[in-house]
C-alpha positions in Angstrom: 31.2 -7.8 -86.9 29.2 -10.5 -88.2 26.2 -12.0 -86.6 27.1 -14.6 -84.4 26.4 -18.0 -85.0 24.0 -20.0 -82.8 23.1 -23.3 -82.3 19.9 -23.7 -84.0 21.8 -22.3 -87.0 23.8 -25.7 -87.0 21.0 -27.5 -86.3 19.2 -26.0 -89.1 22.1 -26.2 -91.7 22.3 -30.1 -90.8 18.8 -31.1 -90.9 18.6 -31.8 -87.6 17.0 -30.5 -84.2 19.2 -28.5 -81.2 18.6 -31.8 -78.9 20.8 -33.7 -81.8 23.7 -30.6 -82.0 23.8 -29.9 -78.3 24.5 -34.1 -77.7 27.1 -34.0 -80.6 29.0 -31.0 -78.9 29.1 -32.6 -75.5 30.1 -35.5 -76.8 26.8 -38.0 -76.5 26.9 -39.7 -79.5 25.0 -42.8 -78.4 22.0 -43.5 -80.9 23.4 -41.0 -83.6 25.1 -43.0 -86.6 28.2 -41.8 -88.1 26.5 -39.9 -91.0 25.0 -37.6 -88.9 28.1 -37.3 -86.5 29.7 -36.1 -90.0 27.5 -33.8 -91.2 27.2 -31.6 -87.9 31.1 -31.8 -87.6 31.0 -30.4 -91.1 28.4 -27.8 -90.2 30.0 -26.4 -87.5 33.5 -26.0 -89.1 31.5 -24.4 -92.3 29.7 -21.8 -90.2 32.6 -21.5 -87.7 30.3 -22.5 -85.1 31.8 -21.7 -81.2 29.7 -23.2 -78.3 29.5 -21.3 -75.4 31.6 -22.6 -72.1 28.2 -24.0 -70.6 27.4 -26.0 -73.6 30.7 -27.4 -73.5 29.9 -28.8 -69.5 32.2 -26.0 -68.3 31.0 -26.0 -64.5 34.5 -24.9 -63.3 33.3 -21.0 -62.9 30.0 -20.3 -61.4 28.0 -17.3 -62.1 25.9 -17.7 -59.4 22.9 -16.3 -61.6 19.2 -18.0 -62.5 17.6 -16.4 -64.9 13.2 -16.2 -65.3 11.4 -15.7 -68.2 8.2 -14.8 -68.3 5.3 -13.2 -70.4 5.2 -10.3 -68.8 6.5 -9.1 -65.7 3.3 -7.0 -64.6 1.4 -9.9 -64.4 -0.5 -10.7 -61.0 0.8 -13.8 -61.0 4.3 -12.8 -62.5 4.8 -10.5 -59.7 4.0 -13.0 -56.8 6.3 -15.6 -58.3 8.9 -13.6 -59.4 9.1 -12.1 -55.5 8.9 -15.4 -53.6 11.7 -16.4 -56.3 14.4 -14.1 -55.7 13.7 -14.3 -52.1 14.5 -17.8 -51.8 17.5 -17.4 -53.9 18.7 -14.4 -52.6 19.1 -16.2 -49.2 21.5 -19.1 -51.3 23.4 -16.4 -52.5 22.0 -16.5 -55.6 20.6 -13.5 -58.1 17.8 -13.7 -60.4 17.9 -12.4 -63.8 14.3 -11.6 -65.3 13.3 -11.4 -69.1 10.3 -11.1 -70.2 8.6 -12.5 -74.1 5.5 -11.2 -74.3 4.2 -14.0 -75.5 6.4 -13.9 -78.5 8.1 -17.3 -79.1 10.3 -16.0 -81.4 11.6 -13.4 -78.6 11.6 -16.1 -76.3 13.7 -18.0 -78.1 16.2 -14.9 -78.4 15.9 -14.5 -74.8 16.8 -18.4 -74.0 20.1 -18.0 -76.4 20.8 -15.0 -75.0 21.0 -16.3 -71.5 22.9 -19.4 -72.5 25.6 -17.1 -74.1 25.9 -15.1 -69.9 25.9 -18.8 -69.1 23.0 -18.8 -66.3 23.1 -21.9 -63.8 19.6 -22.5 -64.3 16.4 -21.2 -65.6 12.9 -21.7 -64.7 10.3 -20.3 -67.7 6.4 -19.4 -68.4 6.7 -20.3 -71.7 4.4 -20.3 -74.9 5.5 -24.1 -75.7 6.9 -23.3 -79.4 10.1 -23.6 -78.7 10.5 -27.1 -77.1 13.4 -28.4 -79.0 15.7 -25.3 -77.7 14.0 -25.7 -74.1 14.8 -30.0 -74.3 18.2 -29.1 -75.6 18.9 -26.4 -72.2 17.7 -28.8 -70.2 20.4 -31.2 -71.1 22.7 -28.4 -70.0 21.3 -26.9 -67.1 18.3 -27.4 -64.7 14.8 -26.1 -66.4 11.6 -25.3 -64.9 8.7 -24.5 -66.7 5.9 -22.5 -64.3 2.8 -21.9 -64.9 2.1 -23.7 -68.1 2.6 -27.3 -68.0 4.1 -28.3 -71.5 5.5 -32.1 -71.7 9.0 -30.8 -73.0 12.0 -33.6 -71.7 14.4 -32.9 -69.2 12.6 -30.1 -67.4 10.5 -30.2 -64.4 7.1 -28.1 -63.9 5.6 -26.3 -60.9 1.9 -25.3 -61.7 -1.4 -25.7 -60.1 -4.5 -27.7 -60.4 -6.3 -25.3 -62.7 -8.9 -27.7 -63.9 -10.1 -28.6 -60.7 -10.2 -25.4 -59.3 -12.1 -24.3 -62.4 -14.2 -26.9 -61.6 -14.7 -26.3 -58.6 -15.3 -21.9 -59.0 -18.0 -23.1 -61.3 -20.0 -25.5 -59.3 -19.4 -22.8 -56.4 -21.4 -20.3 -58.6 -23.9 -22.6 -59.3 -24.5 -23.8 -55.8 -24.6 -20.1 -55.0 -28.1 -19.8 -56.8 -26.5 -18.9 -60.0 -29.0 -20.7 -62.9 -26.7 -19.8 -65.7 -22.2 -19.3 -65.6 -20.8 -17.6 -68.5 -17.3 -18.3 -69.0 -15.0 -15.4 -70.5 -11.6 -16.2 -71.5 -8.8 -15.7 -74.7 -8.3 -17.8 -77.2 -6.7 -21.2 -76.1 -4.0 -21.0 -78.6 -2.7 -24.5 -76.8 -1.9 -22.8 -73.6 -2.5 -25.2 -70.9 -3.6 -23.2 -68.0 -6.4 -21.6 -70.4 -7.4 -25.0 -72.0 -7.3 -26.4 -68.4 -9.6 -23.6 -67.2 -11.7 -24.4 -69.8 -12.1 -28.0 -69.3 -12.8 -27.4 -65.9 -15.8 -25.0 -66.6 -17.7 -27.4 -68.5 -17.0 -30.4 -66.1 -18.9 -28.4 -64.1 -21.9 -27.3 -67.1 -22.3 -31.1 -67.2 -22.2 -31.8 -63.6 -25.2 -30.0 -62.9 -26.6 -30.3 -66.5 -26.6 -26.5 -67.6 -25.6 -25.3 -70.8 -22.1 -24.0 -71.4 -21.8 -20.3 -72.4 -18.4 -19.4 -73.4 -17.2 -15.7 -74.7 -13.9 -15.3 -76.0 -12.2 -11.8 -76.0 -9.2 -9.9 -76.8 -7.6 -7.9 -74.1 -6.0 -5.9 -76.6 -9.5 -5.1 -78.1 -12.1 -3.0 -76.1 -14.7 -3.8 -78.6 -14.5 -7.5 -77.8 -14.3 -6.6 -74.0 -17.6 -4.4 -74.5 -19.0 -7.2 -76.8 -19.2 -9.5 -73.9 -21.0 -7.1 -71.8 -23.7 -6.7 -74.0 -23.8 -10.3 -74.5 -24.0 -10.9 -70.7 -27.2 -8.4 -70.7 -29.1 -9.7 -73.2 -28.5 -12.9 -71.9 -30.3 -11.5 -68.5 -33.6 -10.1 -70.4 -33.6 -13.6 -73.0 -33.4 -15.3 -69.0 -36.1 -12.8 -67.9 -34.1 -11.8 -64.4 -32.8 -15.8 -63.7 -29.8 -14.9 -62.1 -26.3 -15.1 -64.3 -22.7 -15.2 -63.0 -19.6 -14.0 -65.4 -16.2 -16.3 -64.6 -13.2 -15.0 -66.0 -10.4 -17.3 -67.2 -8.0 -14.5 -65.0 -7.9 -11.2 -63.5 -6.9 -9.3 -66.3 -10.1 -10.1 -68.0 -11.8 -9.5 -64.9 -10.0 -5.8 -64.8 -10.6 -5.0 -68.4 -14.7 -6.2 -67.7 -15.7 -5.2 -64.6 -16.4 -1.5 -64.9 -18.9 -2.9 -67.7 -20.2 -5.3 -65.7 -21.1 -3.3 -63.1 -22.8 -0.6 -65.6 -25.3 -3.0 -66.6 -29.0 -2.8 -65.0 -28.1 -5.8 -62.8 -27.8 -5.9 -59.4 -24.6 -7.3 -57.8 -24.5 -10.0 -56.2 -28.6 -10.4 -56.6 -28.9 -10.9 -60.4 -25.6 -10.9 -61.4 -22.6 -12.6 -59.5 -18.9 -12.2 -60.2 -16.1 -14.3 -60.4 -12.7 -14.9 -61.7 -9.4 -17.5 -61.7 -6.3 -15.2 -59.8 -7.1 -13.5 -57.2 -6.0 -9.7 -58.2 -4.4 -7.3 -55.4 -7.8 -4.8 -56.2 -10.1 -8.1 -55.2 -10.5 -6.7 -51.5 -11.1 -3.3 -52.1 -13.9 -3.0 -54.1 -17.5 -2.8 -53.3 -18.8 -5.5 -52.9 -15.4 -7.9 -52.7 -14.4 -10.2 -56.0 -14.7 -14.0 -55.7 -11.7 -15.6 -56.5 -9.9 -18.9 -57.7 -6.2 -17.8 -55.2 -3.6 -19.6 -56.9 -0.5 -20.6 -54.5 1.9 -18.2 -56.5 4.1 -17.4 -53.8 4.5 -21.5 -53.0 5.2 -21.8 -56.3 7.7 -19.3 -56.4 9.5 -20.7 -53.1 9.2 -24.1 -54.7 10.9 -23.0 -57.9 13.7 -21.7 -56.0 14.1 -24.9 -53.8 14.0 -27.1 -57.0 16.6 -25.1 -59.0 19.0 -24.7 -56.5 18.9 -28.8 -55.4 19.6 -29.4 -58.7 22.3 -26.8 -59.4 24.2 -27.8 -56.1 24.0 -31.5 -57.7 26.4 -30.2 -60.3 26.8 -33.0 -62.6 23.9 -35.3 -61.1 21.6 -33.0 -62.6 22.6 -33.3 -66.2 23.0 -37.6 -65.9 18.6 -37.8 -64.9 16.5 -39.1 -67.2 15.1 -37.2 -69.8 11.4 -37.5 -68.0 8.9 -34.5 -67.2 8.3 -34.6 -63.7 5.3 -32.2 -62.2 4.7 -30.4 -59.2 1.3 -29.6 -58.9 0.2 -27.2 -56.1 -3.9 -26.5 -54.8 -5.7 -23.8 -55.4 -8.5 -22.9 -53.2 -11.8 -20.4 -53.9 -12.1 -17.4 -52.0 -15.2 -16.2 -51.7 -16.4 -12.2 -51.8 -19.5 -10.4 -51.7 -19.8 -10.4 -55.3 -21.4 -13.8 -55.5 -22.8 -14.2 -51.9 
């Protein structure tokens, strides 16, 4: 059996995107000229292209199933979500089905296809952002909400939280805690809001109370760079001859990977060396001293998900006639402080 034909390979045969295919096969052909109408006709009959019943505005038989995608299910954050999620639709009747990308957008894309074809109801996503055009084009279909990671992609809705402010606001905490210089360790931006976000908010705070930004980027797939940033961190302290230094991590899994080398260092915790990091990981309260944290609403946003999917699946038709517009839902984070900075 040969491999089955999706829509991006039409799209990509006709030289145009999935947005453009997915409005010809449901019939929208406002602003497309005749041309193009042609070519995708002749496309699909060359490649013998079948769309799916969903894509084809079938809403007759419901599968009663949402799917999730996210970059990996282990996550802190994932897990939260992904609870308060299924709890909420579980109580509708509903069942969640989870997939996770790793990150990969070209997995993710299989993923989103893949989902279409078991012809989901809705889905909400953490998504990497590279594959807007196939994430536009579901949302045309079916309700979409992207978590996490606020990407301006049309027809979908976002739930995240104010991660620059609360960066912000972790950064002036440590400083107002005595802290004379914040190092800030994170990943590589690569785009992703929520880290660029972080980010941003960090050095609001560097130039709010006119200290130098120190930022260390690492690899949490590479111990050297992990073991990098601890040395860096120490010969910060004797450059600073004992001024006391605080280490902010963009997330917990940073925060998980540095802090047995943190604490290794000749520094006393919290006295010369305070730490901090964004998500507030389930280990936070049980080591000595306690972990200062940025706690992210994640089971708020989870239950908000949920409340926002199923309004707009139970508005059957309504929900595919809204304007292509990116609306956000953007829910507080608040600091929680711990020993290790106090």
């Amino acid at each position: 059996m040969g491999k089955r034909v999706t829509i991006q390979d039409v799209a990509d045969r006709a030289g145009v995107s999935i947005t453009t295919v997915s409005r010809y096969v449901n019939g929208r052909y406002e602003s497309m000229s005749e041309t193009t109408r042609e070519r995708i006709r002749a496309v699909i009959e060359e490649l013998g292209y079948r769309p799916n019943a969903l894509a084809q505005g079938l809403k007759a038989s419901r599968t009663k199933s949402i799917a999730a995608v996210v970059v990996n299910m282990s996550y802190p954050f994932c897990v939260g979500f992904l609870r308060s999620l299924s709890l909420i639709l579980t109580q509708s009747g509903y069942h969640l089905i989870v997939s996770e990308t790793g990150g990969d957008a070209a997995i993710e894309r299989d993923v989103v296809q893949s989902l279409l074809a078991q012809r989901v109801e809705a889905m909400v996503l953490q998504t990497g952002g590279e594959n807007g055009d196939l994430l536009a084009a579901t949302a045309e279909q079916m309700p979409v909400v992207l978590v996490d990671r606020a990407f301006a992609i049309a027809g979908t809705h976002t739930i995240a939280t104010n991660n620059r402010e609360a960066s912000r606001e972790m950064a002036l905490h440590l400083f107002d805690r005595g802290y004379r210089h914040v190092v800030y360790v994170t990943e590589d931006e690569a785009g992703i809001p929520t880290r660029v976000e972080r980010l941003h908010g960090y050095e609001d705070a560097c130039v709010a109370r006119k200290a130098n930004a120190t930022v260390i980027h690492v690899n949490r797939q590479n111990v050297g760079t992990m073991e990098r940033a601890a040395r860096a961190v120490r010969e910060m302290a004797e450059a600073y001859k004992g001024e006391p230094i605080a280490v902010y991590t963009a997330n917990g899994l940073i925060m998980m990977q540095l802090y047995r080398l943190l604490r290794q260092l000749p520094l006393a915790v919290p006295g010369k060396l305070g730490m901090a990091t964004f998500d507030e990981p389930d280990w936070a309260q049980l080591v000595d001293p306690t972990l200062t944290c940025v706690r992210q609403p994640v089971e708020e946003m989870g239950a908000e998900a949920g409340r926002l999917l199923l309004a707009r699946v139970h508005g059957g038709e309504a929900a595919s006639e809204e304007p292509a517009a990116v609306a956000q839902i953007i829910l507080p984070s608040r600091i929680v402080p711990g020993g290790s900075t106090l």
